[in-house]
C-alpha positions, 0 to 999 in steps of 0.5 A, a space after each residue: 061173284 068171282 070164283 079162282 077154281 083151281 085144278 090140282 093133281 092129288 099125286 104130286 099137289 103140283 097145280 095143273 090149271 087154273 080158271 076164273 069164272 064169273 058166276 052166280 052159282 059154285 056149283 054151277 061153276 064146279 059141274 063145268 069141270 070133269 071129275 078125274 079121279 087123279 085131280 082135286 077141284 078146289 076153289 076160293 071165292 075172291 073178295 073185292 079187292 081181288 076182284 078188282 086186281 083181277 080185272 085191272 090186270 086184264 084191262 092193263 095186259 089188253 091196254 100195252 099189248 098194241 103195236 102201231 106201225 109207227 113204233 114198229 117202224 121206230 123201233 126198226 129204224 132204232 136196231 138199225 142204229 145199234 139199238 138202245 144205248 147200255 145204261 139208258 134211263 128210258 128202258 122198256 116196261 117189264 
């Protein structure tokens, strides 16, 4: 299962960190985590279409973050020339 722990400072309920972790166990998962007396633990457990949102999202953010040195070169070669023109349909990705 795949479990959303999040790290919450019990002063401000401002969010300091939060993890996922695959694991078989919660509170195998939660004795990962220090006990400090100005934080809470909390986590939720996610179901399947979370799950898989979760792992879609790793996959996607691996899958664009290459750069060949063909585009590198393309895209030096592009600045060079003034760049993207204003209005331009082929914008980046955001």
């Amino acid at each position: 299962m795949l479990i959303k722990i999040t790290i919450v400072n019990l002063e401000t309920e401002e969010v300091k960190e939060a993890h996922y972790i695959e694991t078989d166990s919660i509170n195998r998962a939660l004795d990962m985590f220090d006990d400090d007396e100005f934080t809470d633990v909390r986590y939720r457990i996610l179901d399947e279409k979370e799950e898989r949102e979760y792992h879609a999202k790793k996959l996607g953010s691996v899958g664009g973050s290459s750069t060949s040195k063909a585009k590198k070169k393309s895209s030096a070669n592009n600045g060079r020339l003034g760049g993207r023109p204003k209005g331009s349909k082929n914008k980046p990705a955001a």
